[in-house]
C-alpha positions as CSV (number, residue, x, y, z in Angstrom):
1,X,75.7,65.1,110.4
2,X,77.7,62.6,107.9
3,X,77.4,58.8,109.0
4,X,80.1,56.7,109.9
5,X,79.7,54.8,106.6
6,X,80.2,58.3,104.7
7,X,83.2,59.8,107.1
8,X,85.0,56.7,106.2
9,X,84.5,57.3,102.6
10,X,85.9,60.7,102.7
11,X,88.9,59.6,104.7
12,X,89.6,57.1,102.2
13,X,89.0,59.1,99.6
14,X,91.5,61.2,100.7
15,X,94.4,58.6,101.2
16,X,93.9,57.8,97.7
17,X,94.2,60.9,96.4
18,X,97.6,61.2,98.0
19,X,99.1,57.5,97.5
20,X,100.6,57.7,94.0
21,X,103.3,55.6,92.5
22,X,106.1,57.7,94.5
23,X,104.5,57.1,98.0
24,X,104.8,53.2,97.3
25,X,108.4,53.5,95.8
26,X,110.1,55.9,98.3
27,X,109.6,53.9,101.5
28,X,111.1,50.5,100.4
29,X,114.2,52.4,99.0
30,X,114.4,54.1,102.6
31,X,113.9,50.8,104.4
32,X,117.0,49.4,102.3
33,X,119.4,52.1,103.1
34,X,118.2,52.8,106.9
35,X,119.0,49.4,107.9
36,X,119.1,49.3,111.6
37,X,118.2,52.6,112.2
38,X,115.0,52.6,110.5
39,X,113.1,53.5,113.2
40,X,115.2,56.7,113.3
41,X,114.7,57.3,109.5
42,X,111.3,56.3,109.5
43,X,110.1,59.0,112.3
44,X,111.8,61.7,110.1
45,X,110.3,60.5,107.1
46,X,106.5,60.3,108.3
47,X,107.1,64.2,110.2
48,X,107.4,65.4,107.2
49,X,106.0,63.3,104.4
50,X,103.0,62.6,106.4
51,X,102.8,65.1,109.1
52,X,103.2,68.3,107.0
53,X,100.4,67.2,104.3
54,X,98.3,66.1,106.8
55,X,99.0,69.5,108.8
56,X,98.5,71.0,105.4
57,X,95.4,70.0,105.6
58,X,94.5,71.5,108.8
59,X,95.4,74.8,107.9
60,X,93.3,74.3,104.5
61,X,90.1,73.4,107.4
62,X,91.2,76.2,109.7
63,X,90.7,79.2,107.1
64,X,88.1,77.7,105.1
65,X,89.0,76.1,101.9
66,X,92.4,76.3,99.4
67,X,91.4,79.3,98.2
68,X,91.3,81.5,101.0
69,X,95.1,80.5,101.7
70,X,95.4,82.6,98.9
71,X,92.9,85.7,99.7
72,X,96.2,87.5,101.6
73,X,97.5,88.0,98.5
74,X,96.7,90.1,95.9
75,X,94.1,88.6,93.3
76,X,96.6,88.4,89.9
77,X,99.1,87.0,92.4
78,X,96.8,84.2,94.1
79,X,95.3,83.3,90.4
80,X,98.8,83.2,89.1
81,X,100.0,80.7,91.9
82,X,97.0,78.3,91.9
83,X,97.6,78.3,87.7
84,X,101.4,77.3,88.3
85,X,100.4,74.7,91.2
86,X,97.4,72.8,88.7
87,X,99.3,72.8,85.7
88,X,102.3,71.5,87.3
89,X,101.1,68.6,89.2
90,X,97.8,67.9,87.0
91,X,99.3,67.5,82.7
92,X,102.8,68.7,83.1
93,X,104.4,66.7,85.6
94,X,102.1,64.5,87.6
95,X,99.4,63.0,85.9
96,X,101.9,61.6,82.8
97,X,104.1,60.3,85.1
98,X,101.5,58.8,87.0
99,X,100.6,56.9,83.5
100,X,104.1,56.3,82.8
101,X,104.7,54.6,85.8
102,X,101.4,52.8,85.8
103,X,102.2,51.4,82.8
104,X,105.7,50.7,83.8
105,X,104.6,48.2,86.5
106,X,101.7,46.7,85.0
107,X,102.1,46.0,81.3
108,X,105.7,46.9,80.4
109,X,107.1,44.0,82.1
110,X,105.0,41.3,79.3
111,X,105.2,43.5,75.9
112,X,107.6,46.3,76.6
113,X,107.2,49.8,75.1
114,X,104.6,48.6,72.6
115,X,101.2,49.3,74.5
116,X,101.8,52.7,76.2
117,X,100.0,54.8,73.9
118,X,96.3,51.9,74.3
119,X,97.4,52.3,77.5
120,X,97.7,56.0,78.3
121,X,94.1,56.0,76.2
122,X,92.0,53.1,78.2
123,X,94.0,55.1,81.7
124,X,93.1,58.9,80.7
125,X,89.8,57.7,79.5
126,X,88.5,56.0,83.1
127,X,90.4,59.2,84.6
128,X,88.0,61.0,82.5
129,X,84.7,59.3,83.7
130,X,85.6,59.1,87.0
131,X,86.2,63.0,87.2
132,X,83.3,64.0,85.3
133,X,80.9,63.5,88.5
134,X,82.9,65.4,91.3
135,X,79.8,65.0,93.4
136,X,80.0,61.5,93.4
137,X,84.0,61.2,94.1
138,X,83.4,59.8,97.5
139,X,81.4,56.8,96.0
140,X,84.1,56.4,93.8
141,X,87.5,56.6,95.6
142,X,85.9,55.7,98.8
143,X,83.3,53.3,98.9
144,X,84.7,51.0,96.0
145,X,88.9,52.0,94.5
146,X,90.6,52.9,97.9
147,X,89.1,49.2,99.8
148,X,90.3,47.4,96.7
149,X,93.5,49.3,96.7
150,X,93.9,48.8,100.7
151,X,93.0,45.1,100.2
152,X,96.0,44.4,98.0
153,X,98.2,46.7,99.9
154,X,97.1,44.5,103.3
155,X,98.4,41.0,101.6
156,X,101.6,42.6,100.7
157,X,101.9,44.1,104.9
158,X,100.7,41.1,106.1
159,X,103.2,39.1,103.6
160,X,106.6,41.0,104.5
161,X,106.1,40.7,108.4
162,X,104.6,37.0,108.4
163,X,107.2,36.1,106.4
164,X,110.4,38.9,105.5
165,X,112.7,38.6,103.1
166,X,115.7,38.2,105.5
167,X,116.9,40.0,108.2
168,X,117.4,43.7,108.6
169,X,120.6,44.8,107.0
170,X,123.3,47.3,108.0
171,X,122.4,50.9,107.6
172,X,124.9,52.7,104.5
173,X,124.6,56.0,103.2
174,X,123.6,59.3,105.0
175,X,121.5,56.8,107.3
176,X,124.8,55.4,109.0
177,X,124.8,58.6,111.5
178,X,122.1,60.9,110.2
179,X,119.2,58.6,109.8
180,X,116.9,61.1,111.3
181,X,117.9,64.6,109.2
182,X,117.6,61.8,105.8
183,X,114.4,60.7,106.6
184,X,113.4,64.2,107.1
185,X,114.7,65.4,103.9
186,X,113.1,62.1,101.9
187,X,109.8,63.2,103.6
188,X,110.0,66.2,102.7
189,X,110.9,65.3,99.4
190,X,107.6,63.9,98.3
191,X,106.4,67.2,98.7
192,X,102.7,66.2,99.0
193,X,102.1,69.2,100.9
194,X,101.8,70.9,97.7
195,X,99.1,68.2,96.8
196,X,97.3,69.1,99.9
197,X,96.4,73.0,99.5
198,X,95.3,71.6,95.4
199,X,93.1,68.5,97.2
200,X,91.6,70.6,99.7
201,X,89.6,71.8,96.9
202,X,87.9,68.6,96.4
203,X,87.5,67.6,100.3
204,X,85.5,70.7,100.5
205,X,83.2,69.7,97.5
206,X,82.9,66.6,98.5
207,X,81.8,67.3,102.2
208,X,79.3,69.6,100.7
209,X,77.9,67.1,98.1
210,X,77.1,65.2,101.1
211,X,74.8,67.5,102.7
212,X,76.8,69.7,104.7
213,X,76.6,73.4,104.4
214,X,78.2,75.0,107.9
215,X,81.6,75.8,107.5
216,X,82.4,74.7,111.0
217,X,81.0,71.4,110.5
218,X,83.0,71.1,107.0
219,X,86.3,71.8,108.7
220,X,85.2,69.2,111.3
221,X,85.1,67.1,108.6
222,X,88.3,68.1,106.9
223,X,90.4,67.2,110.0
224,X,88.9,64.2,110.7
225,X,89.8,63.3,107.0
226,X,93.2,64.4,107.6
227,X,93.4,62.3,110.5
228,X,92.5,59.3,108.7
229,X,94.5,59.7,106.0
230,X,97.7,60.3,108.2
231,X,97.1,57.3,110.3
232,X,96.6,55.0,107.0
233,X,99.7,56.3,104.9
234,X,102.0,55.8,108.0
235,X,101.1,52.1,108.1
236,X,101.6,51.6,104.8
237,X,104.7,54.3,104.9
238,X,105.7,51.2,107.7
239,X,105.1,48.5,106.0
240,X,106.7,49.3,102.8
241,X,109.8,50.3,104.8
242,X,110.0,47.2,106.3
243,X,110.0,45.4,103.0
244,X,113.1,46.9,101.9
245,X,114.7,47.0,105.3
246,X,114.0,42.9,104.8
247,X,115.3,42.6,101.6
248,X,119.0,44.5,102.1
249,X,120.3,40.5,103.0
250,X,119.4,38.8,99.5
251,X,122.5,39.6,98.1
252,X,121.4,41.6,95.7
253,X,122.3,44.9,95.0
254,X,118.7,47.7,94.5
255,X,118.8,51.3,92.7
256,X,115.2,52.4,93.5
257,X,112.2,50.6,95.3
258,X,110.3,49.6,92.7
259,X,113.2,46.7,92.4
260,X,112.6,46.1,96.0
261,X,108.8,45.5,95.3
262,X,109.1,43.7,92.5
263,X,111.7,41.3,93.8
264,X,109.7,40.8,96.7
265,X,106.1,40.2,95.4
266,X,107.6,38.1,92.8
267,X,110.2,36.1,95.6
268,X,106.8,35.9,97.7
269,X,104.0,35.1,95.0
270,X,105.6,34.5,91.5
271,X,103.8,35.7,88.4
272,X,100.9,36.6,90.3
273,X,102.5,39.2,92.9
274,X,104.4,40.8,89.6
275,X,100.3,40.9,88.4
276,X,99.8,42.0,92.3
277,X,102.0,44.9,92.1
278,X,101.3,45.8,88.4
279,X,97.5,46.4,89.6
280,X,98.3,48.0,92.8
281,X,100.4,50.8,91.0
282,X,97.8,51.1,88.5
283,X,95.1,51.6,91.1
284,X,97.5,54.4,93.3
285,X,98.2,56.2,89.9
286,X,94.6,56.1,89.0
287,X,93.0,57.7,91.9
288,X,96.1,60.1,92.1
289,X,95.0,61.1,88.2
290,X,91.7,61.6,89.0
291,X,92.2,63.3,92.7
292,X,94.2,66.4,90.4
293,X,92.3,66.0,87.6
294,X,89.4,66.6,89.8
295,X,91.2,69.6,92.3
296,X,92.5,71.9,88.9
297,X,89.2,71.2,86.9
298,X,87.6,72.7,90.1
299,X,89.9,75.4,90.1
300,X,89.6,76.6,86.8
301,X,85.7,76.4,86.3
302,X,85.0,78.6,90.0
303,X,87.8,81.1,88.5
304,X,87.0,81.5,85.2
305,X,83.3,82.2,84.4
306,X,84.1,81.4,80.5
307,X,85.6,77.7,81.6
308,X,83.7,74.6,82.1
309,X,84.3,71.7,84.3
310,X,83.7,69.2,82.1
311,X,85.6,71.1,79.3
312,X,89.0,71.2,81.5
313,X,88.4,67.2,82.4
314,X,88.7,66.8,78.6
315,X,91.7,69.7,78.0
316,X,93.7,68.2,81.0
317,X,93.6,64.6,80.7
318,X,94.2,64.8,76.6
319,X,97.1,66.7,77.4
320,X,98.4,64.7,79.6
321,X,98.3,61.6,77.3
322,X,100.3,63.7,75.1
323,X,103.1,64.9,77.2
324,X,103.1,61.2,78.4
325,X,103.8,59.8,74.7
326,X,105.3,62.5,73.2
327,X,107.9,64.5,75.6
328,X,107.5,63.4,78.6
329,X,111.2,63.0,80.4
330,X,111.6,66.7,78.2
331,X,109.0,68.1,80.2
332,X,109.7,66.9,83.6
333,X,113.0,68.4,83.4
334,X,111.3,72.3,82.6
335,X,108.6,71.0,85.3
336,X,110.8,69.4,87.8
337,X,112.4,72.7,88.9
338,X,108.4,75.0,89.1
339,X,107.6,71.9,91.4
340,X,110.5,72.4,93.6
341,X,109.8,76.4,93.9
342,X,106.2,76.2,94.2
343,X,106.5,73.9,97.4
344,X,108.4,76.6,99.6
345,X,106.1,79.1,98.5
346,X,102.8,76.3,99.4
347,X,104.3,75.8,102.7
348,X,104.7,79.8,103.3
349,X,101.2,80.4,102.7
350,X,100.5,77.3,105.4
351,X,103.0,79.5,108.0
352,X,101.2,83.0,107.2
353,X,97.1,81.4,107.6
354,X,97.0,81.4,110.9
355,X,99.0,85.1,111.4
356,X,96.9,86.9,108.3
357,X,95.2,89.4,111.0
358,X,98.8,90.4,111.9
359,X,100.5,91.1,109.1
360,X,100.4,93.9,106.3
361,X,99.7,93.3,102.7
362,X,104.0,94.1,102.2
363,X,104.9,91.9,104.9
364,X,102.7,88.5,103.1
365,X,104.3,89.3,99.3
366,X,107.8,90.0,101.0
367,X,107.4,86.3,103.1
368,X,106.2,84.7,99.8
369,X,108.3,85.9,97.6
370,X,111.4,85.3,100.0
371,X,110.2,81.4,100.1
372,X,110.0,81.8,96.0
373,X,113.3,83.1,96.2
374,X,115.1,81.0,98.3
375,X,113.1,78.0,96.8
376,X,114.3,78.3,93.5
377,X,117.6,78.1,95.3
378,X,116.6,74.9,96.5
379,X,115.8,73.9,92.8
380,X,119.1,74.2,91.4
381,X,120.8,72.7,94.3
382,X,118.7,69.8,94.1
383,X,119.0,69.6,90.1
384,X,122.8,70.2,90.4
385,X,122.5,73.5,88.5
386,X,124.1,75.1,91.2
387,X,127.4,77.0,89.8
388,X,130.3,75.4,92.6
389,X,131.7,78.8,94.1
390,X,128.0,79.6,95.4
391,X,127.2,76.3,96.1
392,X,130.0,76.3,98.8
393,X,129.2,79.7,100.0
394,X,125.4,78.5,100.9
395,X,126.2,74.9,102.3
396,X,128.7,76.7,104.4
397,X,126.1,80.1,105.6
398,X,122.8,78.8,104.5
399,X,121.2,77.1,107.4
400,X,119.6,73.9,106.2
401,X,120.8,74.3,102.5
402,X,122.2,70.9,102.4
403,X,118.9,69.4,103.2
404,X,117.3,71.2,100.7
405,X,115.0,73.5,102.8
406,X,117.4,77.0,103.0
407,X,114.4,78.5,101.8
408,X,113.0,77.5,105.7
409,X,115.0,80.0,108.1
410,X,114.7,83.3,105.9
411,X,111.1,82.9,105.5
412,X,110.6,82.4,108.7
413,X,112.4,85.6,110.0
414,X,110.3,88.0,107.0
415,X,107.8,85.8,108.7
416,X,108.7,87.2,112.4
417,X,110.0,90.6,111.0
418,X,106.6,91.4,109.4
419,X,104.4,90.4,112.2
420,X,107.2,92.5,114.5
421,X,106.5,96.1,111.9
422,X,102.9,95.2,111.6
423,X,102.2,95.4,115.8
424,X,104.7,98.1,116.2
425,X,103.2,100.4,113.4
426,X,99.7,99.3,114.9
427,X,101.0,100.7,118.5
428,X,102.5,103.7,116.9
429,X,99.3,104.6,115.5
430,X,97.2,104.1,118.5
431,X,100.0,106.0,120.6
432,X,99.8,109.0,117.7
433,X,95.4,109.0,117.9
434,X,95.8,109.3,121.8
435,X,98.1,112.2,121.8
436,X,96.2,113.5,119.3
437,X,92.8,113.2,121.7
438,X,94.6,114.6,124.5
């Protein structure tokens, strides 16, 4: 039985994990465009930028742990995807980003370009040393990061609706008449559900570090986690939204909302909020770092009998540091794409958990691999690498193509159509043994 003390550790702990630089950018830039109708766009944005990682999580409670999502499919298969998922969002796509942005936000603004590379050291390096000790994570993104990180996150909330930047502004964009379906597709966008199956690894540690052996009690604790962590990333989803939804009236014109924040903590507390913010992204990027450091390290060391923990902290975070000095926007556009694919295919494996005992071994590869399929649709549409002719032939047939999920309704009916074969063949055998007895 955890205390109340430790539960709210581990629900912190797990907001942490999940609010990286792109959590705290998105929802201004939403805010701006939405306009009047950000109440529409903001209940499609937290269904599915909050609501599908946190149900994520559920499903991750519900069968046990991240890797039994996996133990439907066949072993090379399973390795293969959780290799793909912790290399792309631990040193090829989010973990230099997270340092690129870090630094972005907290340094680049005083000396430019000049520090990244002390930077990306000093960063990777308390990565490092946080991640070493897995067992005491909840200590670390808990008790002490995630209340410092909240603190400065609850002067900037309290800031914009004591005192806005202006009135809410006119809505523009896709949010005139379809604030709704946008905020959906931004929500879903974010793609955290991907980080969810990878962080699931660490809940799970991290309940156990604390005492707790029974697997019901664990997924107790993994939905109460979940709950927490849904309930404090829609407030701050909220608040952040309201910020830019403030700040469309200033007469000034904003391509992405880290303008929005930085025009507002500056308008509202001058050098100091542009310090404010700088440390606030640093923080989110830091316990994002060391939340998939921590998950693929995991991963790789209860896998791989020849792998250490300690020796994939090391391998990951150096690499990372590389790919964020070296090659970094050359890399996020290989990455970019595996990201995009491997999300349908996270989100199938969510859809088959509950529905493994009625389906066949075929029917689970032909579901995932129809989400991979479709998916990497999804990526070239979204990296407009779709050739024109098909494009217009799948906007026009493809149900949901335009907002990026036409991987969705095929899945689903392999999904259906597999569960249909697997209970008919069942039948069909039981009818065959009874004739046979009689």
């Amino acid at each position: 039985m955890l205390s109340a003390r430790n539960i709210a550790a581990l629900g912190f702990m797990t907001f942490a994990m999940y609010l990286g630089a792109g959590n705290l950018i998105f929802p201004p830039f939403l805010g701006y465009q939405a306009g009047e109708n950000l109440v529409e766009g903001m209940l499609g944005f937290l269904l599915t930028g909050v609501g599908l990682p946190a149900l994520a999580l559920v499903m991750v409670a519900l069968v046990g742990g991240s890797d039994n999502l996996t133990a439907v499919l066949p072993r090379s298969l399973g390795t293969s995807f959780w290799v793909m998922v912790f290399i792309v969002i631990g040193p090829a796509f989010v973990i230099p980003r997270a340092i690129t942005v870090a630094y972005q936000f907290s340094f680049a603004p005083f000396v430019g370009d000049a520090a990244l590379i002390p930077f990306s050291l000093v960063f990777c390096l308390a990565t490092v040393m946080f991640a070493l000790y897995p067992g005491k994570l909840v200590d670390t993104l808990g008790k002490w990061l995630t209340p410092m990180l909240l603190l400065i996150l609850v002067v900037m909330a309290g800031a914009a609706w004591w005192s806005p930047a202006g009135g809410v502004g006119a809505a523009t964009g896709p949010y005139v008449s379809g604030a709704l379906a946008e905020g959906l597709t931004q929500g879903y966008m974010t793609m955290d559900a991907l980080g969810s199956i990878g962080f699931g690894w660490i809940i799970f540690r991290a309940i156990q570090s604390m005492g707790v052996s029974c697997p019901k009690a664990t997924a107790k604790y993994t939905l109460i986690a979940a709950l927490m962590y849904a309930v404090a990333m829609a407030l701050v989803y909220i608040s952040l939204a309201y910020i830019g939804a403030t700040s469309a009236q200033g007469g000034q014109d904003y391509s992405n909302g880290g303008e929005i924040l930085t025009a507002f903590t500056t308008a509202r507390f001058g050098l100091f909020g542009t310090l404010l913010l700088g440390v606030v992204m640093v923080l989110a990027c830091l316990t994002t770092a060391i939340g998939v450091t921590t998950a693929g390290s995991e991963f790789y060391s209860r896998t791989f009998a020849s792998v250490s923990y300690r020796g994939c902290v090391w391998i990951t975070m150096v690499a990372s540091a590389l790919v964020a000095n070296i090659g970094l926007d050359q890399l996020l556009a290989i990455t970019l794409p595996a990201v995009v694919a491997l999300h349908p295919v996270a989100i199938a494996l969510l859809m088959i958990a509950p529905l493994r005992r009625a389906l066949s071994p075929v029917g689970v590869v032909g579901t995932v691999a129809t989400a991979l399929v479709f998916g990497a649709l999804d990526a070239l549409h979204i990296l407009g690498g779709m050739p024109a002719e098909l494009q217009a032939v799948l906007s026009r047939e493809l149900p949901l193509y335009g907002y990026y999920a036409g991987w969705a309704v095929p899945t689903a009916l392999v999904l259906g159509v597999a569960v249909v074969a697997k209970q008919l063949k069942s039948r069909g055998f039981a009818v065959a043994f009874d004739r046979s007895r009689g």
